[in-house]
N, C-alpha and C positions, 0 to 999 in steps of 0.2 A: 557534753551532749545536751542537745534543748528541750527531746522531750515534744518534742513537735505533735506527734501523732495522740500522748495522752492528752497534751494542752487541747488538742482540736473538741476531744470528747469528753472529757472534763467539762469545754463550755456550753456546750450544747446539753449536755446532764444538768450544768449548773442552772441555765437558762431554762428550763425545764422544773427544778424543783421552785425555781421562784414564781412560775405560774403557777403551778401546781399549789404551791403556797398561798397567793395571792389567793387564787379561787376558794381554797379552804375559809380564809380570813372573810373573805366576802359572804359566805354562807353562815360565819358564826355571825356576822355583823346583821344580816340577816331575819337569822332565825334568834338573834339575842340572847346568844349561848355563848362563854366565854370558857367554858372546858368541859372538856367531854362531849359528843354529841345527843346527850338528852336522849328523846326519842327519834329524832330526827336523821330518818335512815339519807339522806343528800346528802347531810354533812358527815355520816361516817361514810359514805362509799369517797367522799372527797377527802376527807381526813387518811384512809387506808390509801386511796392513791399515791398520793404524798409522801406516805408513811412507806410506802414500799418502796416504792423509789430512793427514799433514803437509806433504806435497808440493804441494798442491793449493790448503789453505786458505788457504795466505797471499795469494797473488795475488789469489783470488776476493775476501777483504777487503780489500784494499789498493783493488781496483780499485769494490769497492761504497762505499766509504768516499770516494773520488774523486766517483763520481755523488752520492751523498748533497750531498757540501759543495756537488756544481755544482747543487743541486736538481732532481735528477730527480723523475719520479714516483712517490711515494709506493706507489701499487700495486703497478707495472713493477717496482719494487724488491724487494715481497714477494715478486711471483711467480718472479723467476730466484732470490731467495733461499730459497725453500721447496724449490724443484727442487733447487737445488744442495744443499740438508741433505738431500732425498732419496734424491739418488743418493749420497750418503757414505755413509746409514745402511744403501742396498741395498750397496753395498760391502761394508761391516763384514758385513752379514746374509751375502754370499756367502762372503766369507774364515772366517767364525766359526760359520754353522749348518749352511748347505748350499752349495754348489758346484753349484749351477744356470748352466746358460750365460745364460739368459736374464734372470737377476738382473745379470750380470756386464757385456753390452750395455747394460741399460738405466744403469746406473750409471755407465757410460760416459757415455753422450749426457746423462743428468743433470748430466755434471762439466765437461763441456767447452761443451755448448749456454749453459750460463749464462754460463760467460766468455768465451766467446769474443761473448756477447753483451751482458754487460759494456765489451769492449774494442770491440766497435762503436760502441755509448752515448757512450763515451768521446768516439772518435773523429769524432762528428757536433755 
C-alpha cells in the first residue's frame, strides 16, 4: 500500500510547520531573542502557532495512516483530512494576521472533530 492519502496531508502539514517556523525564526531574529519569547507577545502568539501545530499533527497522521492501511474510505479520508488542514491554516491565520475569536473556535472544532473522528474509525 502507498499511503497516498497520508503522503498528500503529511505535506501540506509538513509545508506549513516550515512556515510557521520560518516566521517564528524571523521574529526572534528580530526582536533578538534566541529562546523564549522575552516579553514579546508576536513572538509567543508565533511561537504557540507553531507549537500547536506540532502538537496536533502527529496523532492526526498517525491515526489517518492507521485507517488508510485498514482501508477506509477513500472520501471519509479527504474529508476529516481537509477539515483538519483547515482548521491548522485558520490557526496559523488567527496567531499570525488577526486574533478573531471566531477564527480561533472554528480552528478548534476543525482540530479535534477530525480526530477524535479518526479515533472513532479506528475504533469500529
Amino acid at each position: 500500500m502507498s499511503f497516498e492519502i497520508t503522503a498528500f496531508y503529511a505535506s501540506f502539514l509538513a509545508i506549513l510547520v516550515v512556515l510557521l517556523g520560518t516566521v517564528t525564526m524571523i521574529f526572534r531574529a528580530k526582536s533578538n531573542i534566541s529562546f523564549g519569547y522575552g516579553e514579546n507577545f508576536t513572538l509567543q502568539k508565533s511561537i504557540r502557532s507553531h507549537g500547536n501545530l506540532i502538537e496536533y499533527a502527529p496523532i492526526f497522521l498517525i491515526c489517518l495512516l492507521f485507517l488508510e492501511n485498514l482501508g477506509a474510505n477513500p472520501l471519509w479520508l479527504h474529508v476529516i483530512g481537509t477539515a483538519f488542514l483547515i482548521g491548522r491554516i485558520a490557526l496559523a491565520g488567527y496567531f499570525q494576521i488577526k486574533q478573531l475569536f471566531m477564527l480561533r473556535v472554528l480552528a478548534f472544532w476543525l482540530t479535534m472533530v477530525p480526530i477524535l473522528a479518526l479515533a472513532v474509525l479506528l475504533l469500529t
